[in-house]
C-alpha positions in Angstrom: 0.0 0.0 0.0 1.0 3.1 -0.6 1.4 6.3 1.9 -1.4 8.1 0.5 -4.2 4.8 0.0 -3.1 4.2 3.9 -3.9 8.1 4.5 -7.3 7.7 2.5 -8.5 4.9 4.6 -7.1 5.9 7.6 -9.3 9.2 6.9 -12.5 7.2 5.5 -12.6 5.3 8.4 -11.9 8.0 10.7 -15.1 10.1 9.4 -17.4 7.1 9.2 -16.5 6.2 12.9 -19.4 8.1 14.5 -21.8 7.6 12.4 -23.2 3.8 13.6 -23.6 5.8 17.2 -25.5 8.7 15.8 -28.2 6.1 14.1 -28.5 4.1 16.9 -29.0 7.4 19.1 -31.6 9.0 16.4 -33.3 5.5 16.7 -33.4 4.7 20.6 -33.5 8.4 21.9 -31.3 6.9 24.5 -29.0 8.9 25.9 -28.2 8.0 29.0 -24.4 5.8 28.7 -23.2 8.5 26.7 -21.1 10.7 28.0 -21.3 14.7 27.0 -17.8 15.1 27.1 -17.1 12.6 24.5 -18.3 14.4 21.2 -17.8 17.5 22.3 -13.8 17.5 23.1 -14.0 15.3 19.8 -15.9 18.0 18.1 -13.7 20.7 19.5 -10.5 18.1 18.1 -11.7 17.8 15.0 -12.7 22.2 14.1 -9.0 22.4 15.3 -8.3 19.9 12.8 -10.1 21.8 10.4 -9.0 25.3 11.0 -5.4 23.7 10.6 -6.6 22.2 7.1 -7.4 25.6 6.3 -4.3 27.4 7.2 -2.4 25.0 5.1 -4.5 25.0 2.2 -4.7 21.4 2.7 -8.3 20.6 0.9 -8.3 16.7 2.1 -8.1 17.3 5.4 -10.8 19.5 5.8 -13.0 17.3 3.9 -11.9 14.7 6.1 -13.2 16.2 9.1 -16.7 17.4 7.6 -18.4 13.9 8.9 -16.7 13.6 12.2 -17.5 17.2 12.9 -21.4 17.0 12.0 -21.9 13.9 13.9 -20.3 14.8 16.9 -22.0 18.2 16.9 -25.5 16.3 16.2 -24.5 13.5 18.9 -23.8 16.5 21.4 -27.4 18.4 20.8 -28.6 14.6 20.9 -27.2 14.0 24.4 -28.9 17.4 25.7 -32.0 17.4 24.2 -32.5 13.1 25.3 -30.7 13.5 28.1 -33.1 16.6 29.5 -36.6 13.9 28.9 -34.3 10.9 30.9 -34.5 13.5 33.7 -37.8 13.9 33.2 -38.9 10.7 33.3 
């Protein structure tokens, strides 16, 4: 393999890694073993990784971290907005 196929599946991978967790979330409404602090250092992580993709021109690696960054963000409003009816309930 070569550096840059090991850098697009290390990347592909990377971005697709939250999604199963978001489903399940959107389809239980459970929210309860999730920790907040989980998507949102990994959403702060990933706008640094971003920003830096941006100062460097460097057009793959902001794409990269489109993904990771919406579903952490959405997992996040997920966790408040779920977690604030488990309280309720």
């Amino acid at each position: 393999m070569t550096p840059a196929t090991i850098g697009f599946v290390a990347g592909t991978l990377t971005s697709l890694a939250a999604i199963p967790q978001v489903v399940k979330t959107l389809k239980t409404r459970h929210v309860r073993d999730i920790s907040i602090w989980q998507p949102i250092l990994l959403s702060v992580g990933v706008a640094l990784w971003m920003i830096y993709g941006i100062l460097i021109s460097d057009l793959p690696l902001i794409v990269a971290n489109i993904i990771p960054l919406a579903c952490n963000i959405l997992l996040t409003g997920m966790k408040v907005y779920y977690g604030r009816n488990d309280c309720l309930s």
